[in-house]
TORDREN-691207 format. One record per residue (C-alpha): residue number from 1; chain; y, z, x. Coordinates in Angstrom, 3 decimals, m for minus. Example, Ala and Ser with C-alpha at 12.3 -4.5 7.8 and 13.67 -1.06 7.14 Angstrom:
! residues 2
+-----+--------+----------+----------+----------+
: num : chaine :    north :       up :     east :
+-----+--------+----------+----------+----------+
:   1 :      A :   m4.500 :    7.800 :   12.300 :
:   2 :      A :   m1.060 :    7.140 :   13.670 :
+-----+--------+----------+----------+----------+
***
This chain:
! residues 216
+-----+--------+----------+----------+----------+
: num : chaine :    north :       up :     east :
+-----+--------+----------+----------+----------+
:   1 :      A :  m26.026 :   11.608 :   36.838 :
:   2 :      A :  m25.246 :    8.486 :   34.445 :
:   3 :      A :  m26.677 :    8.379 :   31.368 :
:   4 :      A :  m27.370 :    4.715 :   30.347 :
:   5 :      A :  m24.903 :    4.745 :   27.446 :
:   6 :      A :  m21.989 :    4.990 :   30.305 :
:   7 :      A :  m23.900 :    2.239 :   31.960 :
:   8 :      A :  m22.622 :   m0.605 :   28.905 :
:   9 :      A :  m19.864 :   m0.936 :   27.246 :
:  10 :      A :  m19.504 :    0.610 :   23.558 :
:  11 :      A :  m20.670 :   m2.529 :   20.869 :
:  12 :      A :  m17.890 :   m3.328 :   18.991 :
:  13 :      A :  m18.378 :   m4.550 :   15.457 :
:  14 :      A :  m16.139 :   m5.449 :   13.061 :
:  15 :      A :  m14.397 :   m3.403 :   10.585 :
:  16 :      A :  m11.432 :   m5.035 :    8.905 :
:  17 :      A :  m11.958 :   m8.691 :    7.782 :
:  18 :      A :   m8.998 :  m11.147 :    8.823 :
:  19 :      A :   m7.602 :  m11.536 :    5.088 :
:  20 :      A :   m7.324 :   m7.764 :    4.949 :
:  21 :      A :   m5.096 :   m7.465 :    8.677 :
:  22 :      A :   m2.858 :  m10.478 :    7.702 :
:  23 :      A :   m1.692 :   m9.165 :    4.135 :
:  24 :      A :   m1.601 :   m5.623 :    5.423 :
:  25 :      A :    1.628 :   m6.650 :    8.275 :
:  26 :      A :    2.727 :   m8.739 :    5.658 :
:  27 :      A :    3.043 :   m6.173 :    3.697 :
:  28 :      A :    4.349 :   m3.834 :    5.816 :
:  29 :      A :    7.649 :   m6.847 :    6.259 :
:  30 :      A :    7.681 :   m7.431 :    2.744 :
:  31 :      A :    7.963 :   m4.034 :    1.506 :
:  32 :      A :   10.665 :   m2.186 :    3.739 :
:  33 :      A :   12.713 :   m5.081 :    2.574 :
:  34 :      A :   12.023 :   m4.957 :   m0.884 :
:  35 :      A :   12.660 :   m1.268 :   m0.526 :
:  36 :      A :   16.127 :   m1.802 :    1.338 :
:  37 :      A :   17.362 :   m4.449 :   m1.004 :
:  38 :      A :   16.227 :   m2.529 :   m3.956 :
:  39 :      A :   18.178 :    0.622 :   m2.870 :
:  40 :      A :   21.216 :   m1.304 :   m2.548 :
:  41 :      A :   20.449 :   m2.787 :   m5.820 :
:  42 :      A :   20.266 :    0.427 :   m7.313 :
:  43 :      A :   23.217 :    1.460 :   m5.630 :
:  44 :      A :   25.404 :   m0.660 :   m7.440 :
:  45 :      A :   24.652 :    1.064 :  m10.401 :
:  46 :      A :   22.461 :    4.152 :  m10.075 :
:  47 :      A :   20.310 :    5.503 :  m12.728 :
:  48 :      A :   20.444 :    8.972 :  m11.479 :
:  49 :      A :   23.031 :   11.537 :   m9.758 :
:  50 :      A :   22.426 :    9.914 :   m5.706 :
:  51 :      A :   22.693 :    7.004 :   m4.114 :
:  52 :      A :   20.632 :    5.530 :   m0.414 :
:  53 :      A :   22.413 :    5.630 :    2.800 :
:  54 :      A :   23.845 :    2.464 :    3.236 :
:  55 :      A :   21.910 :    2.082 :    6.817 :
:  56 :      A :   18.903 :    2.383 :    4.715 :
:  57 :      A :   20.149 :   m0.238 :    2.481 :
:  58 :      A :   19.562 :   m4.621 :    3.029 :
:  59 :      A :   21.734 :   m7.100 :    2.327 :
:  60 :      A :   25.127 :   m4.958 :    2.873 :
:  61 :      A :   26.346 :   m6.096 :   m0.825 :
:  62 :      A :   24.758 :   m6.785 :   m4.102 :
:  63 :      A :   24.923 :  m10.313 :   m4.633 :
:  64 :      A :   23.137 :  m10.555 :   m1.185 :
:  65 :      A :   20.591 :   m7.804 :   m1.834 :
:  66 :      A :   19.901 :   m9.568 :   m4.756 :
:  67 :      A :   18.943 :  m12.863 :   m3.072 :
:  68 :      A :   16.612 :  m10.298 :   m0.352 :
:  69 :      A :   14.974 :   m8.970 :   m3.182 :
:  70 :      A :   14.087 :  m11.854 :   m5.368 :
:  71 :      A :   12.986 :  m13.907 :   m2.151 :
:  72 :      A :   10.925 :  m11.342 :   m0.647 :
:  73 :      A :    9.654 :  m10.726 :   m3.828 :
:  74 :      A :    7.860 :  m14.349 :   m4.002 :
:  75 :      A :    6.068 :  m13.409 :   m0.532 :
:  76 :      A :    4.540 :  m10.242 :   m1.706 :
:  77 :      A :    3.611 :  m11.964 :   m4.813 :
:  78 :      A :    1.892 :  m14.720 :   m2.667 :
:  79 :      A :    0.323 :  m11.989 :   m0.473 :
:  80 :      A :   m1.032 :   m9.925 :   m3.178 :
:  81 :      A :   m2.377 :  m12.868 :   m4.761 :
:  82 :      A :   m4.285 :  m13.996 :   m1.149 :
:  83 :      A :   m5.402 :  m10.127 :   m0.839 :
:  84 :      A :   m6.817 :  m10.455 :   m4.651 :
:  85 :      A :   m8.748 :  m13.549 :   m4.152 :
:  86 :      A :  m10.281 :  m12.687 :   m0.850 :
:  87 :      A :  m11.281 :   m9.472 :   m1.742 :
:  88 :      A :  m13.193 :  m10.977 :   m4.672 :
:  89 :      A :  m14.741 :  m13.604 :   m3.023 :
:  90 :      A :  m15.959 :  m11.871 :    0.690 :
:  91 :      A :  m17.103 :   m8.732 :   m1.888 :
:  92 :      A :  m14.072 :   m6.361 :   m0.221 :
:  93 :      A :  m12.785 :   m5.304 :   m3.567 :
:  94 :      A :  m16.097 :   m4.322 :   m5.013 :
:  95 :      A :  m17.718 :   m3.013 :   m1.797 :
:  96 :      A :  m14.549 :   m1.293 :   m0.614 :
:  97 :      A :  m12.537 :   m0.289 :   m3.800 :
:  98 :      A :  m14.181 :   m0.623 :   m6.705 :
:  99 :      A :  m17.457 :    1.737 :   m6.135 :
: 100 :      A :  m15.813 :    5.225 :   m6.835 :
: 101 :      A :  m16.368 :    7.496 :   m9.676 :
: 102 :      A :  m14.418 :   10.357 :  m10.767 :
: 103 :      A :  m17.163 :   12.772 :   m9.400 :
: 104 :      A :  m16.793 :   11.014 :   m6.041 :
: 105 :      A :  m12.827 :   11.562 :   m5.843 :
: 106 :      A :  m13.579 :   15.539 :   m6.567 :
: 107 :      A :  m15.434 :   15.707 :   m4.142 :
: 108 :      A :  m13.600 :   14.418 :   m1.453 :
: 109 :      A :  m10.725 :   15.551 :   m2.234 :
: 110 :      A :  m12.447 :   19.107 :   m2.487 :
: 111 :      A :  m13.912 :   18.390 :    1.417 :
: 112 :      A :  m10.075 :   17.538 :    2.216 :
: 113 :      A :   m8.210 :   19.885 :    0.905 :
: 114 :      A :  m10.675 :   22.496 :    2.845 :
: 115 :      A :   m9.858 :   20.248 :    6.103 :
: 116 :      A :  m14.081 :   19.146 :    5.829 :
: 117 :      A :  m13.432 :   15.420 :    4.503 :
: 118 :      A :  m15.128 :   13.266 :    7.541 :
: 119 :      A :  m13.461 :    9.781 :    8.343 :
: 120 :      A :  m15.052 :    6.533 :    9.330 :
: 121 :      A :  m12.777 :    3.378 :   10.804 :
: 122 :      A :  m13.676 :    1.055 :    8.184 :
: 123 :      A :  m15.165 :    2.907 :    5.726 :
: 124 :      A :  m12.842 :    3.937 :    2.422 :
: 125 :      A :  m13.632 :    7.662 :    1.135 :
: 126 :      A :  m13.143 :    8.201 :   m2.633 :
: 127 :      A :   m9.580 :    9.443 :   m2.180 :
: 128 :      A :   m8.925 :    6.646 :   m0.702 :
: 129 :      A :  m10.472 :    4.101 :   m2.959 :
: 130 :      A :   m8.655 :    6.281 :   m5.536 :
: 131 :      A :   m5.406 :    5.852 :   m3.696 :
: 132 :      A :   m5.437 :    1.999 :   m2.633 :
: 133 :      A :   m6.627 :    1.212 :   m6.437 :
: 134 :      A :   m3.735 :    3.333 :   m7.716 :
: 135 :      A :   m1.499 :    1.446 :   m5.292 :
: 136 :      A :   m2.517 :   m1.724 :   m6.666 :
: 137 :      A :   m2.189 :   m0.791 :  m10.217 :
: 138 :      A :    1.741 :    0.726 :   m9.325 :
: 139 :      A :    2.277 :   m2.669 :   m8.041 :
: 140 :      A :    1.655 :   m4.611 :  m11.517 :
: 141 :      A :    3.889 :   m2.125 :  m12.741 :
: 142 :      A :    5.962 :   m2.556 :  m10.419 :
: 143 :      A :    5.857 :   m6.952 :  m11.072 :
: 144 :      A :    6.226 :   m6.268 :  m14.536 :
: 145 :      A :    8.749 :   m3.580 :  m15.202 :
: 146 :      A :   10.700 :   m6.072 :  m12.669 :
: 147 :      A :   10.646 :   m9.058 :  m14.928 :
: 148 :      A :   11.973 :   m6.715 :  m17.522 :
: 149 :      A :   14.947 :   m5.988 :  m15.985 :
: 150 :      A :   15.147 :   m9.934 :  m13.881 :
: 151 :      A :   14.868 :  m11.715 :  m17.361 :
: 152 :      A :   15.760 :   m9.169 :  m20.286 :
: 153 :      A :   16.669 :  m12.242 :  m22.573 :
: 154 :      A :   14.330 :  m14.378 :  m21.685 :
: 155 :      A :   11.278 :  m11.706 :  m21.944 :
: 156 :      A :   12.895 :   m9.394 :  m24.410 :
: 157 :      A :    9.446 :   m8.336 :  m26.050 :
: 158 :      A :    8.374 :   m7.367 :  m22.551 :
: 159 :      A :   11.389 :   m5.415 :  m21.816 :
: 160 :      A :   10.920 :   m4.118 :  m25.362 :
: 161 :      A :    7.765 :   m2.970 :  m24.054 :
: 162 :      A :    9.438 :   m0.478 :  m21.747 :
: 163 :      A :   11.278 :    0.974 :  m23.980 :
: 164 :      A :   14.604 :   m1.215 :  m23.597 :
: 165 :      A :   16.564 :   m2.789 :  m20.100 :
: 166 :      A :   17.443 :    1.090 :  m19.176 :
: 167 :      A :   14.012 :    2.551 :  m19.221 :
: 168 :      A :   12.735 :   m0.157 :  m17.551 :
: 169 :      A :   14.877 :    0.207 :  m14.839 :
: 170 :      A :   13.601 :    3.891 :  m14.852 :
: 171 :      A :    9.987 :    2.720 :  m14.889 :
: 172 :      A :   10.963 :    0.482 :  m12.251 :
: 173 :      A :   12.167 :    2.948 :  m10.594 :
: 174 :      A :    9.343 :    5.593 :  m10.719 :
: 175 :      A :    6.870 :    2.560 :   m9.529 :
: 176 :      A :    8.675 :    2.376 :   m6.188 :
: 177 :      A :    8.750 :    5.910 :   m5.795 :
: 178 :      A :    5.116 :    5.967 :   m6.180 :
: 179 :      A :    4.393 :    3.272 :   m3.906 :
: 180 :      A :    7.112 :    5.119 :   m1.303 :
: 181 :      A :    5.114 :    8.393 :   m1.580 :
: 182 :      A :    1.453 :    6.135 :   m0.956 :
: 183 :      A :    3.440 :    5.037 :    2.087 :
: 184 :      A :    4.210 :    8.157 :    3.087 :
: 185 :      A :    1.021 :    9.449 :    2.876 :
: 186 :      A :   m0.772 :    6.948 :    4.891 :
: 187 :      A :    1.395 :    6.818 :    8.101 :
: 188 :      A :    1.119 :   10.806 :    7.920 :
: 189 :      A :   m2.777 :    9.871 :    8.014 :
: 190 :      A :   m2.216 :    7.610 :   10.689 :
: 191 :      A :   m0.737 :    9.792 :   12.997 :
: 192 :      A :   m3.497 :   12.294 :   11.933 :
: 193 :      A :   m6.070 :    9.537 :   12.827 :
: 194 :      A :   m4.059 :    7.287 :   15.376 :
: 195 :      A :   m7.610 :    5.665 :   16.662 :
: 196 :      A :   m7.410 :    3.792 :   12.878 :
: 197 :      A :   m4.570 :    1.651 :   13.913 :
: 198 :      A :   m6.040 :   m0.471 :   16.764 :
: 199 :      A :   m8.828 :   m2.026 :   14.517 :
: 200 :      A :   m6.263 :   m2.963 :   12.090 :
: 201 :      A :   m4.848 :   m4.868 :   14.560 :
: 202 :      A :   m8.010 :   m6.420 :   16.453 :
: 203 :      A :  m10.279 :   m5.826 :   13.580 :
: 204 :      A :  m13.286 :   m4.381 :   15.363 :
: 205 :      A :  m14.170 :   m0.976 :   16.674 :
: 206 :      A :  m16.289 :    0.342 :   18.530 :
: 207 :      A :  m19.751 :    1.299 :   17.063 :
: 208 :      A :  m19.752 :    5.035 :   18.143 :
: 209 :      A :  m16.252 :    5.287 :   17.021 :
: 210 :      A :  m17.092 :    4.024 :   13.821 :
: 211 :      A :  m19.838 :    6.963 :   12.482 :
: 212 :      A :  m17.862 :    9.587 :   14.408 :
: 213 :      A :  m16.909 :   12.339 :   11.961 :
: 214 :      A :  m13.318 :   13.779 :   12.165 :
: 215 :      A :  m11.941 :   16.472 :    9.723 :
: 216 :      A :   m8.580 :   15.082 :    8.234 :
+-----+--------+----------+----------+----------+
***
């Protein structure tokens, strides 16, 4: 026997604005080749004891990574600056982002670490939140700590800041890896939660998908 819910198709509402899809695969372009070209940046002179496989590497030499990195730089600056003012004015940032507290991220991250922490499409838990604002805040560093090193002349109080041109090639440095380990994290989420990639490419969902509860 039917039941009347097999009768209609699932509603499907809408769970990722366009703003937020568009500078996401932006992003996704932009940063594996500011990643590349910044490897074989930093393998023309490395800071520390290893160097990047050179197929992990863009641009094949440095004058030419140089040129990927600066240019690619300009879109993600432009994309970050589209994600910023949308989010502020459609109410993403302070809906999505901004409402967590400290108690909030303990808690979740309590539930997760015990394999309890439900997951909405759509909906941001406090780890989350915590992680995407964290993200954010790794990528000023990331700006800044660049224009250090791009123009140590120019902005010599800001590479001053740092510490000097060295350190702030090490800060830098640290930034990316930070932003390489967010990364990380959320494709291993994403193939822990595959059903969270199709909305970020249609931008709707399902409604029952959207309250179900999965540990992750």
């Amino acid at each position: 026997m039917k039941t009347s819910r097999s009768l209609h198709p699932p509603t499907r509402v809408r769970v990722h604005t366009l703003p937020v899809r568009l500078t996401h695969w932006v992003n996704v372009y932009a940063m594996a080749c500011m990643f590349m070209s910044g490897w074989a940046i930093y393998n023309a002179s490395p800071i520390f004891g290893f160097t990047f496989p050179e197929w992990a590497t863009l641009g094949g030499w440095l004058g030419a990574a140089t040129i990927w990195h600066f240019a690619v730089m300009w879109l993600l600056v432009a994309n970050g600056l589209v994600y910023l003012l949308a989010g502020i004015f459609n109410g993403h940032l302070r809906r999505d982002l901004l409402s967590v507290s400290v108690a909030d991220v303990r808690h979740d991250l309590g539930a997760a670490l015990r394999m309890r922490l439900g997951h909405r499409i759509g909906h941001y838990n406090a780890v989350q939140k915590a992680m995407y604002l964290g993200v954010l805040l790794l990528g000023l560093l990331l700006v800044l700590s660049g224009l250090a090193i791009w123009k140590p002349v120019q902005l010599q109080e800001l590479t001053a800041l740092f510490g000097g041109f060295a350190a702030a090639r090490v800060v830098h440095f640290v930034a990316m890896a930070g932003i390489g380990l967010f990364v990380v994290v959320h494709l291993v989420m994403v193939l822990l939660v595959p059903r969270t990639l199709p909305p970020m490419i249609t931008g709707r969902a399902s409604l029952h998908s959207t309250g179900e509860r999965h540990d992750a």
